[in-house]
Legacy VTK file of the C-alpha trace (Angstrom):
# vtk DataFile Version 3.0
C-alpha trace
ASCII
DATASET POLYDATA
POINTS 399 float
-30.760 27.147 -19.509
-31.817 29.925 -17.094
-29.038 31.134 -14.783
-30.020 29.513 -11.890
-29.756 26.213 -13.545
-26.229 26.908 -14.932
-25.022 27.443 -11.446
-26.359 24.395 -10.378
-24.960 23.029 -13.575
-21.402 23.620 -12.900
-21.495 22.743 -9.412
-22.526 19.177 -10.201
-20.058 18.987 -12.597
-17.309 19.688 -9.443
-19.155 17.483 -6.946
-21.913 14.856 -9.050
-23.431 12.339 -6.771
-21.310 9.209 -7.607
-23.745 7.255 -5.857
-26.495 8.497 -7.933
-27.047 5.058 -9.640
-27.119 3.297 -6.780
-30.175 2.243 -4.788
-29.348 3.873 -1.939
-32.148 2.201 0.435
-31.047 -1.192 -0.819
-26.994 0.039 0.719
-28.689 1.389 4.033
-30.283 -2.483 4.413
-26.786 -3.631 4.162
-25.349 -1.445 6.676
-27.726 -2.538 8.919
-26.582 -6.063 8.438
-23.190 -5.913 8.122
-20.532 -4.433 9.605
-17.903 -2.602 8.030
-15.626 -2.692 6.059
-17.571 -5.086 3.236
-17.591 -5.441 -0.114
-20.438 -6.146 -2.040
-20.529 -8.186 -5.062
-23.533 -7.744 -7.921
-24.309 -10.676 -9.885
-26.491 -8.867 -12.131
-23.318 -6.374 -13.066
-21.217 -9.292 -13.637
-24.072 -10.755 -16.054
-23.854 -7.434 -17.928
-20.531 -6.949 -18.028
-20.101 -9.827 -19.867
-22.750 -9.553 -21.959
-21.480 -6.312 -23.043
-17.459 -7.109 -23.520
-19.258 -10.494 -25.727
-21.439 -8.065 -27.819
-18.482 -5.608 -28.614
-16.442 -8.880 -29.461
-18.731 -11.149 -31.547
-16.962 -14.589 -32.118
-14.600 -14.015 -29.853
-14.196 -16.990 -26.894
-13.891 -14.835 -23.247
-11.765 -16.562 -20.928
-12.208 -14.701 -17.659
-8.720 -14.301 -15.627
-9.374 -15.665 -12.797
-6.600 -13.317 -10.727
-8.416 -10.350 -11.076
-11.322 -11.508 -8.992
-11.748 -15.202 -7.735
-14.599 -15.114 -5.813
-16.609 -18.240 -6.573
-19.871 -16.918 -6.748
-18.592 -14.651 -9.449
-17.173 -17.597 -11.341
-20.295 -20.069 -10.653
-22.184 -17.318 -12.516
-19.762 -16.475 -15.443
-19.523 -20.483 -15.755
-23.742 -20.266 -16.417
-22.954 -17.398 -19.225
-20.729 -20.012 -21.149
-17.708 -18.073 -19.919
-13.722 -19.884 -20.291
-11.230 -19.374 -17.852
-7.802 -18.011 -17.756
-5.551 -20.160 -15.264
-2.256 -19.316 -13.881
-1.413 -21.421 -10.801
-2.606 -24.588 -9.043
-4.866 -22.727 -6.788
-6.968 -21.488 -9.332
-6.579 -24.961 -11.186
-8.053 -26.596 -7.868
-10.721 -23.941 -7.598
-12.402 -24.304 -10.650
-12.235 -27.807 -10.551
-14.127 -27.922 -7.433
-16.955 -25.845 -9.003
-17.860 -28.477 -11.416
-15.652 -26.715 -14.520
-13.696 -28.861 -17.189
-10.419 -28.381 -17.685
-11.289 -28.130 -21.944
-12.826 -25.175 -21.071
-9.996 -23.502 -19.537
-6.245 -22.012 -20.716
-3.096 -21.931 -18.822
-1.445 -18.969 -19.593
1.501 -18.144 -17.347
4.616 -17.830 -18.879
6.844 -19.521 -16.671
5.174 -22.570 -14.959
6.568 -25.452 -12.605
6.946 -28.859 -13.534
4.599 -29.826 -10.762
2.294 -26.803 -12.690
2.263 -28.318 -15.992
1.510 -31.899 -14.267
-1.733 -30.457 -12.635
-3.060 -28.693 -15.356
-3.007 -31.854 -17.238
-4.326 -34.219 -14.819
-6.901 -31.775 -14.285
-7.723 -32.183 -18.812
-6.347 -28.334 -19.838
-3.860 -28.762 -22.065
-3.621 -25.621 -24.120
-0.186 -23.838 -22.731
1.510 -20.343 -23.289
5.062 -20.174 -23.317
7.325 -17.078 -24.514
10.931 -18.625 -24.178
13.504 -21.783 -24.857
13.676 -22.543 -21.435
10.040 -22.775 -21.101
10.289 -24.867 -24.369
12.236 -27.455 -22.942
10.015 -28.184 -20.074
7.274 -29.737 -22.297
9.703 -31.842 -24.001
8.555 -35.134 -21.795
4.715 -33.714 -22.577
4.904 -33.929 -26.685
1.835 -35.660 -27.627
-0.125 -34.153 -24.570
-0.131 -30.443 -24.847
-0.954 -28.007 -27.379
1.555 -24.615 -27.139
0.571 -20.955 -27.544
3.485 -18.847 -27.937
3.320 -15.174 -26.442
4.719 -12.440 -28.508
5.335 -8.990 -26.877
3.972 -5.809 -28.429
4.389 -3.247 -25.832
1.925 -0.397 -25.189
2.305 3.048 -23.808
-1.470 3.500 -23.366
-1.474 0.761 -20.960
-1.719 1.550 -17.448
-0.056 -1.778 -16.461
2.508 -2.729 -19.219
2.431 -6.610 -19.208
4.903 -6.806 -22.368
7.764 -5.521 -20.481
7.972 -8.933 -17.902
6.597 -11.485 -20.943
6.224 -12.223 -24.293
8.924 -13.401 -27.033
9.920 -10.656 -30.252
8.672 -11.528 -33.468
12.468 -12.094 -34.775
12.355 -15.134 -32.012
9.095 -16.376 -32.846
10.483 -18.480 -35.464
13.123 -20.140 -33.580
10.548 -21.175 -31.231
8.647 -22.742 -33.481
11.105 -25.120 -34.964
12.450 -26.014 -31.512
9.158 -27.058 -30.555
8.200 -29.073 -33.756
11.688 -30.984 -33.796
10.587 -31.956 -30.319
7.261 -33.811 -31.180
5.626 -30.075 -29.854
2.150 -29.488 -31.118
2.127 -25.302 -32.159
-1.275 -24.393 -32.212
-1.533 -20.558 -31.834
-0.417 -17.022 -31.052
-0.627 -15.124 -28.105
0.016 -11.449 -26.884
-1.241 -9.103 -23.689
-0.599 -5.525 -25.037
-1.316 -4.405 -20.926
-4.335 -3.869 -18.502
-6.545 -0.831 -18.433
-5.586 0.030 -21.764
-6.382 3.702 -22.873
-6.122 2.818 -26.347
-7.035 -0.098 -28.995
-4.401 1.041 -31.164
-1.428 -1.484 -30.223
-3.915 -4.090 -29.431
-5.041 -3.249 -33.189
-0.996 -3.794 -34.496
-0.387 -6.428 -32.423
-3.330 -8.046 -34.053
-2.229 -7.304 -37.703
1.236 -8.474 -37.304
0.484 -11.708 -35.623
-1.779 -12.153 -38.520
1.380 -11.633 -41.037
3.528 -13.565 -38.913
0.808 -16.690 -39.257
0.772 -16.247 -42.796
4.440 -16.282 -43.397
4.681 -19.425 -41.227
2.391 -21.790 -43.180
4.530 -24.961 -41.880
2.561 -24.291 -38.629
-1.041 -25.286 -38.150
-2.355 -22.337 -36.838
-5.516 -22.898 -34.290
-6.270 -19.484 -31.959
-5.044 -16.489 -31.760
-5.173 -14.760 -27.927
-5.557 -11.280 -28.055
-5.450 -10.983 -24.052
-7.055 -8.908 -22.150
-6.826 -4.625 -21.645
-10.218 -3.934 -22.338
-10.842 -0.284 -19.714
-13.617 0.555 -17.277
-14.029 3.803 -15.447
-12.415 4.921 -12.838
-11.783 8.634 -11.910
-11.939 9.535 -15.690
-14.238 8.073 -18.750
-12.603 5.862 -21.090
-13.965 5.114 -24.737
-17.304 2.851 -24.215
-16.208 -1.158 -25.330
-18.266 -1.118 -28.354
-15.999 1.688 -29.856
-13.258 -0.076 -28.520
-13.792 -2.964 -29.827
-14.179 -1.646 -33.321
-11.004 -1.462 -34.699
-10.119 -4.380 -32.891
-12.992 -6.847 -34.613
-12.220 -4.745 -37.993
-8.438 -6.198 -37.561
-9.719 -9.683 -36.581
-11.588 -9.856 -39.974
-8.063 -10.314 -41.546
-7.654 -13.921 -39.669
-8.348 -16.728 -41.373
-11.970 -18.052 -41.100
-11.062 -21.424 -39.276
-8.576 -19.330 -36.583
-10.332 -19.309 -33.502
-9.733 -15.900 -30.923
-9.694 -15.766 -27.377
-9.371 -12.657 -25.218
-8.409 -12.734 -21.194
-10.984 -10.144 -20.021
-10.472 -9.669 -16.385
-11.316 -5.606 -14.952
-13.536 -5.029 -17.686
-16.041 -8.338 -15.855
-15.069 -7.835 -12.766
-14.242 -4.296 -11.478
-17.498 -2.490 -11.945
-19.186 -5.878 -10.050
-18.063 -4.778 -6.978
-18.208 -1.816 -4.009
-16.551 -1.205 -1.020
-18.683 -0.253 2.228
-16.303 1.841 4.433
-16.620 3.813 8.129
-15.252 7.041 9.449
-14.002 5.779 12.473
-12.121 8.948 13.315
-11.823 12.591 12.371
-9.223 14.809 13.209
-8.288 18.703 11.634
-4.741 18.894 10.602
-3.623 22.283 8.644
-6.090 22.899 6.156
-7.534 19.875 5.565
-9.327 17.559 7.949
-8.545 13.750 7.998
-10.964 11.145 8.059
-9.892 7.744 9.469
-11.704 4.847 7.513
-11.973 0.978 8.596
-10.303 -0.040 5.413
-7.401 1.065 3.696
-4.462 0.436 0.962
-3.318 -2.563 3.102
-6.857 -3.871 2.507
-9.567 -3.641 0.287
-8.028 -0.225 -1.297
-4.801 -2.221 -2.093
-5.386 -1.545 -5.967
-4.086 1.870 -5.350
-0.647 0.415 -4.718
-0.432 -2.950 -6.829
-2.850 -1.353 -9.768
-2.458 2.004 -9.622
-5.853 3.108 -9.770
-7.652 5.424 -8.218
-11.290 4.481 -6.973
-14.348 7.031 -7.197
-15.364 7.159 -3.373
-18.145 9.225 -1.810
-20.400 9.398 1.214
-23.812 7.078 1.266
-26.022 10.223 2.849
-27.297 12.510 0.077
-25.686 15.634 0.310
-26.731 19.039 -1.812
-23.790 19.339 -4.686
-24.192 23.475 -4.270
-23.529 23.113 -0.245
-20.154 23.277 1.110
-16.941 21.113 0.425
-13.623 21.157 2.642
-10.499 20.006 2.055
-10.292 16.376 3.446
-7.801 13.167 3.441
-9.085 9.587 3.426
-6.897 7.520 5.742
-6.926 3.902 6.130
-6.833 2.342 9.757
-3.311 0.935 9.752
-0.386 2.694 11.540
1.518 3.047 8.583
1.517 6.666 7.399
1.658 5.214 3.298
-2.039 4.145 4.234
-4.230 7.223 2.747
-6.784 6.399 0.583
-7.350 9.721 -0.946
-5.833 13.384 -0.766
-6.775 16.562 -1.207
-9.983 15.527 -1.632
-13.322 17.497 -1.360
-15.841 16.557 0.871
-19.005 17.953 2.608
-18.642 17.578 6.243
-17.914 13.910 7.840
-18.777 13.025 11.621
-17.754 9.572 13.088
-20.562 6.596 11.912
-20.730 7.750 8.863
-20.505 5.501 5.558
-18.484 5.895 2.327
-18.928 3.861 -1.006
-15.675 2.799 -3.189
-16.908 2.169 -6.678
-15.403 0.284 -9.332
-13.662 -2.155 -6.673
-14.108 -5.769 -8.068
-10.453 -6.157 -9.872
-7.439 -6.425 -7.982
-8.805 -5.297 -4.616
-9.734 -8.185 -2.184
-7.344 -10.366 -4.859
-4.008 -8.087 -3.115
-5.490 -7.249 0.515
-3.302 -8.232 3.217
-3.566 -7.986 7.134
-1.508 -5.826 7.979
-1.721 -5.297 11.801
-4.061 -7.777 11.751
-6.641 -6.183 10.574
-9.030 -9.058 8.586
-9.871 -8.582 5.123
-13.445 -7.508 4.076
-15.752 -9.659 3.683
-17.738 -9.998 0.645
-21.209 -9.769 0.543
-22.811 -11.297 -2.587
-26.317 -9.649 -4.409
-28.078 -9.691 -7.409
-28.405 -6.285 -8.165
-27.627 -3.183 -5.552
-28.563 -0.589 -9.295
-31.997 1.025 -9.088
-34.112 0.106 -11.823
-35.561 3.358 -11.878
-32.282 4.509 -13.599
-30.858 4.358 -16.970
-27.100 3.537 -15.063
-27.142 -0.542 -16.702
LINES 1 400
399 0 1 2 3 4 5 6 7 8 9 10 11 12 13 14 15 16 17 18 19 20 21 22 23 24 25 26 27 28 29 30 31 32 33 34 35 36 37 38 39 40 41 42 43 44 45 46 47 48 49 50 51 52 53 54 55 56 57 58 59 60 61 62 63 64 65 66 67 68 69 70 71 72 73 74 75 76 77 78 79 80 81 82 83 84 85 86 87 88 89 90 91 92 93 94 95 96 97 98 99 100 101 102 103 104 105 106 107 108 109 110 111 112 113 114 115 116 117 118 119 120 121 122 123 124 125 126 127 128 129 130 131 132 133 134 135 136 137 138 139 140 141 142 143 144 145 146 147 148 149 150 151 152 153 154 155 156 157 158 159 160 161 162 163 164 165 166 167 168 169 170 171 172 173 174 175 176 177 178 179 180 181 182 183 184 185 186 187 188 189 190 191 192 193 194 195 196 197 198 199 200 201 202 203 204 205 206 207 208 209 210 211 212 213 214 215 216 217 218 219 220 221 222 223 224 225 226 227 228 229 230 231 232 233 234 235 236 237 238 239 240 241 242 243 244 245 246 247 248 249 250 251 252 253 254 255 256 257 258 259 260 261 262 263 264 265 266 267 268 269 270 271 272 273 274 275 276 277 278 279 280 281 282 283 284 285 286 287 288 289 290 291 292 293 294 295 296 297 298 299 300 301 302 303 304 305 306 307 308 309 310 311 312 313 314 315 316 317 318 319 320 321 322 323 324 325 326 327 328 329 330 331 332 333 334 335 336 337 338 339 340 341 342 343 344 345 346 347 348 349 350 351 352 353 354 355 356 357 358 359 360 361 362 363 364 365 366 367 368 369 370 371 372 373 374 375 376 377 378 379 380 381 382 383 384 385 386 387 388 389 390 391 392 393 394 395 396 397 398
C-alpha cells in the first residue's frame, strides 16, 4: 500500500460511507415518492435475516416477538418462512389471528397476564404459557386440563444491553416449589424458560443458563419435560460490530447438544429479524451554527421514529444519501429532532460534511423498537412505513 492509498485508508476508516451497500438510485426513487420522514421496510432482509439466525441455530423453533416490530407485512412474510410467534398481549393475539395464523403455532410468554389475557389466548387455540411466580400460578388453576406451563427462570447477564432478568424470571431454588404447586393443581409442566437480555454482547450466560436448566431438568425427572426456551438476545450492528450469529451461536448449539433428544428448543428472536429490515428516511429542515458545532434540524426525532435511543438505548448509524468524498471536510454537527423539547437530539458531536436545508439522511439498523415506541408528541404523526423487496444493490457483497 503506496502512501497515497494509506491516507485514503485511514480517512475511510474515520468517515466510511455507511450507505455504501445501499442502492442509492433505488432511495432517490423513494424520495421522490414519499415524503419525509419514512421508513422503509425490506422484505428480502427480513427473508435473510431469518434464514441466517435458523442456519446458526439448526433445530431450533424461531418464534419471532412480535413487539419488536409488528408490521404485518413483516409478519405475513416470516409466516411464509415457517416462522412461530412470540405473543404478549391481546393486540398482538388479534393481529395474528387476522393474518390467517394458528394459535398452535404461537407462545404466550408474558409473565404476568390478565384473566381476560389467558381467556383470549385460549379461545384463540395457544395454549403454551410462561409464568415465573405463585401468583401467576394460581391464575391457571380454573385452566388445568387446558394449558400447558413454561416456567421462566432468571439468569441475569451483564453483557446484555437490556437486562430482562432483573423485572422476570423465578431462581432456580424456587423452581421446584413451582413445580409441585402446579402439579397438585391438575397443572400440566411442560418446559423451561429463560431471557438472559436483548442485544446481548456475549453468548456466555445464554451458554450457563442453558447448562443449568439442563441439570435442573435432569434432577426433576417427576416432570415431563417438553421445550426448553432459550429467548431471545441474539446482537446486530449498530455503531460497533458484534460477533457474526454463526459464532454466536456456537457455544450456544454446543450447550444444546446436552438436552435430551426428544426436548424441543425455542428461541424469541426479535432485533436480530427485524432491526437490520428497516431504514429511516429523514430531512434537514433547518440549520443553524451554535458555538462550534452547527445544528441540523431533522423531520423526525427521539419522540418518533428515533425513539430507540431512549426506550433501547441504541445508537443508530445515520449518514447523508448524497455521496460525499471521505478525504473532504467534516464539521462538528448535532442532529436535532423537530419537537420543542430540548431532550430531542438525535446525535451529538457528530461529524458531518456540510448540510443545507432539503437534504436527506439515512438511519440504518431501525426495524426493532423504533416505530414499535414512536409517539406524537406535538402532534407530529409517526412515519410511515414504506414496504420493498430489496433497497441492497446486488452489485455488492453487503447480503
Amino acid at each position: 500500500m503506496d502512501s497515497q492509498e494509506l491516507v485514503q485508508h485511514f480517512a475511510e476508516q474515520s468517515h466510511p460511507d455507511e450507505l455504501e451497500q445501499f442502492d442509492r438510485a433505488s432511495l432517490e426513487e423513494l424520495v421522490a415518492k414519499h415524503e419525509t420522514p419514512f421508513m422503509v421496510l425490506d422484505l428480502e432482509e427480513v427473508d435473510y435475516q431469518y434464514k441466517s439466525l435458523q442456519a446458526a441455530l439448526p433445530g431450533v423453533k424461531l418464534f419471532y416477538a412480535l413487539k419488536s416490530l409488528s408490521h404485518p407485512e413483516l409478519i405475513k412474510r416470516l409466516k411464509g418462512l415457517g416462522c412461530h410467534f412470540d405473543l404478549a398481549t391481546i393486540g398482538e393475539v388479534d393481529l395474528v389471528e387476522s393474518l390467517g395464523i394458528k394459535g398452535d403455532r404461537c407462545i404466550h410468554t408474558h409473565p404476568i397476564k390478565k384473566d381476560k389475557e389467558i381467556k383470549r389466548a385460549l379461545e384463540f387455540g395457544c395454549k403454551r404459557f410462561v409464568v415465573d411466580n405463585f401468583e401467576e400460578m394460581k391464575k391457571f388453576y380454573k385452566y388445568a386440563g387446558q394449558v400447558e406451563l413454561i416456567i421462566r427462570v432468571s439468569f441475569r447477564s451483564k453483557q446484555a444491553v437490556v437486562d430482562l432478568s432483573r423485572k422476570f424470571g423465578c431462581s432456580l431454588e424456587e423452581l421446584p416449589v413451582l413445580v409441585e404447586m402446579a402439579q397438585s393443581n391438575g397443572i400440566e409442566v411442560v418446559g423451561l424458560s429463560f431471557h438472559v437480555g436483548s442485544q446481548s454482547l456475549s453468548p456466555a450466560t445464554q451458554v450457563n443458563a442453558i447448562r443449568s436448566s439442563v441439570a435442573a431438568m435432569k434432577v426433576m425427572n417427576n416432570v415431563k419435560w417438553k421445550f426448553l426456551d432459550i429467548g431471545g438476545s441474539f446482537p446486530v450492528s449498530y455503531q460497533e460490530e458484534v460477533t457474526p450469529i454463526e459464532e454466536f451461536c456456537a457455544p450456544v448449539m454446543e450447550a444444546l447438544s446436552e438436552l435430551p433428544e426428544h426436548i424441543e428448543v425455542f428461541a424469541e428472536p426479535g432485533r436480530f429479524i427485524s432491526a437490520p429490515s428497516m431504514i429511516e428516511v429523514v430531512s434537514v429542515v433547518g440549520k443553524a451554527k451554535r458555538g462550534s458545532r452547527t445544528w441540523y434540524y431533522l423531520d423526525d426525532g427521539v419522540y418518533g421514529g428515533f425513539s430507540g435511543q431512549m426506550f433501547d438505548h441504541a445508537s443508530y448509524p445515520i449518514a447523508p444519501l448524497k455521496p460525499f468524498d471521505p478525504l473532504g471536510e467534516f464539521y462538528p454537527s448535532v442532529l436535532a429532532g423537530p419537537t420543542c423539547d430540548s431532550i430531542d437530539v438525535v446525535a451529538e458531536d457528530i461529524e458531518l460534511p456540510e448540510l443545507e436545508v432539503g437534504d436527506i439522511l439515512i438511519g440504518k439498523q431501525m426495524g426493532a423498537y423504533t416505530i414499535a415506541s414512536a409517539t406524537e408528541f406535538n402532534y407530529y404523526p409517526k412515519p410511515k412505513i414504506v414496504v420493498v423487496e430489496d433497497i441492497f444493490d446486488p452489485t455488492t457483497e453487503a447480503l
